[in-house]
C-alpha positions in Angstrom: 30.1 -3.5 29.9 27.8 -0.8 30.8 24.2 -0.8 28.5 23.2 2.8 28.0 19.9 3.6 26.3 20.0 6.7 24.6 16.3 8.4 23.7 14.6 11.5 22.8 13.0 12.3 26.5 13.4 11.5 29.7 12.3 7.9 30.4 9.4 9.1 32.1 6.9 6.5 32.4 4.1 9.0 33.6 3.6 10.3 30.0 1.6 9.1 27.0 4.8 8.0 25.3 5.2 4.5 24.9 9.5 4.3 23.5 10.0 6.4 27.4 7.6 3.7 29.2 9.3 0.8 27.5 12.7 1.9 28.2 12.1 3.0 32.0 10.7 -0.2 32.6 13.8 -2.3 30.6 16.6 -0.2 32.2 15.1 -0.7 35.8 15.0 -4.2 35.5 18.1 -4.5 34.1 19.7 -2.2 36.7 17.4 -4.6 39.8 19.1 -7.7 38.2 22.2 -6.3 38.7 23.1 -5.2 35.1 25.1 -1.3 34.7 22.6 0.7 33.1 22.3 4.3 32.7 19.4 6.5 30.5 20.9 9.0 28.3 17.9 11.4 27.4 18.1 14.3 24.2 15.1 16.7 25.6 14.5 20.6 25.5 14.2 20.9 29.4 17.0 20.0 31.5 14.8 19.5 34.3 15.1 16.1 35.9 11.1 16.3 36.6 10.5 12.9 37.3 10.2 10.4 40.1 13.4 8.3 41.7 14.8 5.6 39.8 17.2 2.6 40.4 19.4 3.9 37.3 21.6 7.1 36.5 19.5 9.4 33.9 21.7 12.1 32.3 20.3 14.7 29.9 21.5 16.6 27.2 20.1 19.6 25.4 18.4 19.1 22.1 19.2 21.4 19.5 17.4 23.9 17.1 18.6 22.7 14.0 17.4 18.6 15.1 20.5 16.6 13.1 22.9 18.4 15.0 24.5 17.1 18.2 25.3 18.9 21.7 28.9 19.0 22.3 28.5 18.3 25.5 26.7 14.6 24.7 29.7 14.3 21.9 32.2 14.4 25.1 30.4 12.1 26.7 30.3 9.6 24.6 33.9 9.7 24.1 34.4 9.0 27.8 32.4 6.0 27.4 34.3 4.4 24.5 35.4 0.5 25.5 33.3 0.8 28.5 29.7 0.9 27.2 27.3 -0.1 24.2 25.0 2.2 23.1 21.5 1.7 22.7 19.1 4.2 20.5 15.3 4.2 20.5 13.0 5.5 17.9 13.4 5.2 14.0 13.4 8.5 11.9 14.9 10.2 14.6 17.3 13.5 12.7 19.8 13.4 16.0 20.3 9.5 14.9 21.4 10.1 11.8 24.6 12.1 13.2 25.0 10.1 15.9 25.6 6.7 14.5 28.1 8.2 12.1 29.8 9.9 15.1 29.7 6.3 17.5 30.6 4.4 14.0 34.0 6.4 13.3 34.7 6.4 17.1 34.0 2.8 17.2 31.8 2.8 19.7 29.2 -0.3 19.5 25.2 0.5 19.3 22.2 -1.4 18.9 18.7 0.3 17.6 15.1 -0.8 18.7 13.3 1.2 15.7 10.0 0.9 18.1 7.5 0.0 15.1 9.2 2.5 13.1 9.7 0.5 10.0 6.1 -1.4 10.2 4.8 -2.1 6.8 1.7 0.2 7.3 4.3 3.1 9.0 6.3 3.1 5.9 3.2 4.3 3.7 2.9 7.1 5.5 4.4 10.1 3.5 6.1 7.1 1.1 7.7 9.5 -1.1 9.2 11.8 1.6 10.3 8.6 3.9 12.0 6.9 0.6 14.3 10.2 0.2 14.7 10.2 3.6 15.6 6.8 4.4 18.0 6.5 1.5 20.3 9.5 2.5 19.9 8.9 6.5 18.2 5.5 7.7 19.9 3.8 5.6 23.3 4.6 6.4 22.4 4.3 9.9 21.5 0.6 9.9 24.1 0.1 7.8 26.5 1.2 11.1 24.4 -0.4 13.8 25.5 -3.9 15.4 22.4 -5.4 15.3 18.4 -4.0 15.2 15.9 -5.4 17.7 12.7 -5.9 16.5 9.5 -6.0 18.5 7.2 -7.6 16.2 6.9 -9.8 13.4 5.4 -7.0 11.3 8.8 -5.0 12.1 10.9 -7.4 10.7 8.7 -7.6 7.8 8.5 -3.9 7.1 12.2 -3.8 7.4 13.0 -6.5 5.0 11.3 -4.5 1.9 13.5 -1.5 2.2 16.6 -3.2 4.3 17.3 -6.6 3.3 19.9 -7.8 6.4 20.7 -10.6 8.9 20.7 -8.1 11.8 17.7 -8.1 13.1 16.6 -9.9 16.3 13.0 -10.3 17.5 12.8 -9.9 21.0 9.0 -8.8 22.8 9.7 -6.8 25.8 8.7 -7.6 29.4 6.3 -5.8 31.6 5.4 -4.8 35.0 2.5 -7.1 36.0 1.2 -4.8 38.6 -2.5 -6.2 39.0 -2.0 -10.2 39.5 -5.3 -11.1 40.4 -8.9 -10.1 39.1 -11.4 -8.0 41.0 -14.5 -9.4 40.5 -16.3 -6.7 38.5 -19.9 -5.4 39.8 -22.5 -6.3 37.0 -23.1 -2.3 35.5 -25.5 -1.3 33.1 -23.1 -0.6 30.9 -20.7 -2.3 28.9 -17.7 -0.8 28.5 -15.3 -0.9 25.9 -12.0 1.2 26.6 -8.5 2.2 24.6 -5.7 3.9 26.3 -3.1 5.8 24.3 -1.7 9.0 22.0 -5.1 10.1 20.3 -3.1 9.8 16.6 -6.4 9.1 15.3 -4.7 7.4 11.9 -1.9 5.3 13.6 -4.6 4.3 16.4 -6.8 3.0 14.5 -8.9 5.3 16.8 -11.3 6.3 13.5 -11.9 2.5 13.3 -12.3 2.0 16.8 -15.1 4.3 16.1 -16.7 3.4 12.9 -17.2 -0.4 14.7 -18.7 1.6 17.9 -21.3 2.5 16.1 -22.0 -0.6 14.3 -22.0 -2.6 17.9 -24.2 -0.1 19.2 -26.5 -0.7 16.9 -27.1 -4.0 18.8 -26.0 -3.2 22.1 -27.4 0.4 22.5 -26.0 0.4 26.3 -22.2 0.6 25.5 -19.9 3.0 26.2 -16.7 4.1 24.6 -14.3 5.4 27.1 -11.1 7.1 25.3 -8.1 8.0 27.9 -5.2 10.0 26.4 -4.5 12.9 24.8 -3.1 15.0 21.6 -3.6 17.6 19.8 -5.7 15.7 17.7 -8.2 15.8 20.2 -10.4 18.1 18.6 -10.4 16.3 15.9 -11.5 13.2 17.3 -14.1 15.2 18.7 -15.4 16.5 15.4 -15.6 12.4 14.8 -17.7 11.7 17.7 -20.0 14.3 17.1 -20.5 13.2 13.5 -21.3 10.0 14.2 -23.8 11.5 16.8 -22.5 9.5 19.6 -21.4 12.4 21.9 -23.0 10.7 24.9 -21.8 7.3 24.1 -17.9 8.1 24.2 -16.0 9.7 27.0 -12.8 11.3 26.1 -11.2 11.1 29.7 -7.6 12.9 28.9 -4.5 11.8 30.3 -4.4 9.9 33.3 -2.1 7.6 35.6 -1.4 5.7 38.6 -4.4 5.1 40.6 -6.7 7.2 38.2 -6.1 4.8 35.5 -6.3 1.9 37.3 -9.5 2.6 38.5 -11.0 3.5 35.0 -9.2 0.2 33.4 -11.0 -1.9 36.3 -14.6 -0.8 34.7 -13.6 -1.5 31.3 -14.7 -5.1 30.3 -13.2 -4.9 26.7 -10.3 -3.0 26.0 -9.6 -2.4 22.1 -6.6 -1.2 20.5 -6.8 -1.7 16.1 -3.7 0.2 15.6 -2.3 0.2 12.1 0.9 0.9 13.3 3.2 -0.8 16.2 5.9 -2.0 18.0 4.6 -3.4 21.3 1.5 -1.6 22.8 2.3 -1.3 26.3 -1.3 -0.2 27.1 -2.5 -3.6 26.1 -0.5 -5.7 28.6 -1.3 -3.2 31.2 -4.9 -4.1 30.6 -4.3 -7.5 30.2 -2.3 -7.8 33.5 -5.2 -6.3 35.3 -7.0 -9.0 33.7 -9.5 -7.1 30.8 -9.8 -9.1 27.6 -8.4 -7.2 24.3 -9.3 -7.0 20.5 -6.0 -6.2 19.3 -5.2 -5.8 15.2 -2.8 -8.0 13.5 -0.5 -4.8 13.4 0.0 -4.5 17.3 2.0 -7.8 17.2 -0.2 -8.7 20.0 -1.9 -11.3 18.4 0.2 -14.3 18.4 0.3 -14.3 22.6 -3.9 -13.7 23.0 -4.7 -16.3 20.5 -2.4 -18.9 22.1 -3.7 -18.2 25.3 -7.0 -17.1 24.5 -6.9 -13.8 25.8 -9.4 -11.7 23.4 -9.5 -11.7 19.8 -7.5 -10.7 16.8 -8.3 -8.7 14.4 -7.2 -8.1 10.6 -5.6 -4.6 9.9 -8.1 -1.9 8.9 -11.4 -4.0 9.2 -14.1 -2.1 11.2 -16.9 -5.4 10.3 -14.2 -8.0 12.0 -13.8 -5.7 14.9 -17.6 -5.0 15.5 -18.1 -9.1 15.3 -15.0 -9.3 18.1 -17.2 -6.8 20.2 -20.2 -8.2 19.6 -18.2 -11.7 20.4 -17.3 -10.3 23.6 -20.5 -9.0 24.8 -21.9 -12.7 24.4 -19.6 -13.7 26.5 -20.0 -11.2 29.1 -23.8 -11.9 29.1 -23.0 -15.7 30.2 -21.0 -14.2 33.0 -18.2 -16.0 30.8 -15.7 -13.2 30.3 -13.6 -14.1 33.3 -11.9 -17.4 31.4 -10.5 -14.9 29.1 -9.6 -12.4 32.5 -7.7 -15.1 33.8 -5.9 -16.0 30.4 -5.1 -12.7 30.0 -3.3 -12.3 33.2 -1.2 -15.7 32.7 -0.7 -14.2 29.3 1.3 -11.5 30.7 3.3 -13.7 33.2 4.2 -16.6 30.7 5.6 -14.5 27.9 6.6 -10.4 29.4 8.0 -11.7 32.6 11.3 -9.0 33.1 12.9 -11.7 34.6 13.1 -13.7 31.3 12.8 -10.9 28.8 15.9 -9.2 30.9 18.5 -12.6 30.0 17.3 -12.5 26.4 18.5 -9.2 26.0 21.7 -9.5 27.0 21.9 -11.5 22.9 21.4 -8.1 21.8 24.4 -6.5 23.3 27.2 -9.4 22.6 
């Protein structure tokens, strides 16, 4: 049986989307461990504007009026009827809606990963538009899926107060370890504190991330803030920093990858990410593979793996005073030269529980 993963994009893992990094990365392992798997991509451009990949990527054009579905795609996945499951990515996705009812009365199996999509803190967001919405599309969509894998623990819970059901499966995904060892870091001046990701300053947490800046800073007036990504919220975020009068405290670096972003992570000595709203941060196991100790919020579904391996700290949801003292925490640490226990811990974090190899068996649950 051939897995497909059907998304809106292009799998692209060179972009600031973290559904397209998380499915490149589970459809090449699947495909390197000798699983069929293909990428199925709903996108404006056509373009296939991306580097090689060990799996077949086919695109389809994404139309104007967004619950409607190319023809083209509705052929295709006639051809692939009895030979294929399908599996969607995203929650609140228009397109969805039309597709499961068009793979439901074709018979044609699918799974959903909602990607944090029905978090408890997501689902506050535009309640009153979401409940309407929900009840005449979501709903009817998970009532036609096979089964819905969850990320987190906070998925499953945000999913049970507006769809009670025994679909759901918790699965984390794996990762890419690319960094297995530690560079030894030269002592700087600075201490820095980083966050990678889509500057959505209220699903981020990024307005937090700030507010507890400036608290740390109040005792460590060296730090530094470095912010890499990008939005159109950046201006915004910039109107923050200049508020809080810490212009030449933060660095908003833009979007960067590969080597560039390596290099920048290496520097970091705390990386932060209080999002109210996740699935799986990727950006946090890339920074704790390359062995930089996190402050994650309950909500990343993070927290679990760094406390039992003593990775960084968690953090409740929404509390700028608890994420200042995890700083602050931190910094201590890094002052007794005692920061590389939690390097290390960090790394075999990523290796005990994201390994592909593991994650890629446990998947194939999902699509039985």
């Amino acid at each position: 049986m051939e897995i497909i993963h059907l998304i809106l994009g292009k799998a692209n893992p060179n972009r600031m989307n973290g559904v397209n990094k998380v499915v490149y990365q589970l459809a090449s392992n699947q495909a390197r461990t000798q699983r069929r798997v293909s990428v199925w991509g709903i996108t404006k451009s056509l373009e296939h504007n991306y580097d090689e990949r060990n799996f077949e990527t086919k695109l389809f054009q994404a139309m104007k009026n967004p619950f409607l579905l190319n023809e083209i795609l509705k052929e295709a996945l006639l051809t692939k009827k009895k030979q294929a499951i399908f599996h969607l990515h995203g929650g609140w996705i228009p397109a969805y809606s039309s597709l499961s009812k068009y793979l439901f009365n074709n018979n044609i199996p699918f799974v959903l990963t909602p990607h944090g999509a029905y978090n408890t803190i997501a689902m506050k967001r535009s309640s009153f538009i979401k409940k309407i919405y929900f009840r005449f599309f979501e709903a009817p969509l998970l009532k036609r899926v096979s089964k819905i894998h969850c990320i987190g623990k906070s998925e499953i819970e945000g999913l049970r107060t507006i769809f009670p059901n025994t679909k759901s499966i918790l699965l984390p995904y794996g990762f890419d370890a690319f960094k297995a060892a530690i560079q030894v870091k030269k002592q700087q001046e600075n201490f820095i504190i980083g966050f990678i990701g889509r500057l959505d300053i209220y699903t981020k947490g990024l307005d937090l991330l700030l507010d507890a800046f400036e608290k740390f800073r109040q005792n460590v007036p060296h730090a530094k803030l470095w912010i890499i990504g990008d939005s159109n919220e950046k201006e915004k975020l910039e109107e923050l920093i200049i508020t809080k009068n810490l212009i030449n405290e933060v660095i908003l670096w833009g979007s960067k990858f590969g080597k560039e972003k390596e290099a920048l992570l290496l520097q970091m000595d705390v990386f932060a990410h209080p999002s109210r709203n996740e699935g799986l941060p990727s950006s946090v196991l890339e920074a704790s593979c390359m062995g930089v100790p996190c402050v994650v919020s309950e909500a990343t579904n993070m927290g679990a793996y760094i406390q039992e391996m003593g990775a960084g700290k968690v953090v409740k949801n929404e509390n700028v005073h608890e994420l200042a003292n995890a700083f602050t925490a931190l910094y201590e640490l890094h002052k007794k030269n005692e920061l590389q226990v939690l390097s290390k811990n960090a790394i075999k974090m990523v290796h005990t529980f994201f390994n592909w190899d593991t994650v890629v068996n446990s998947f194939d649950k999902l699509y039985e």
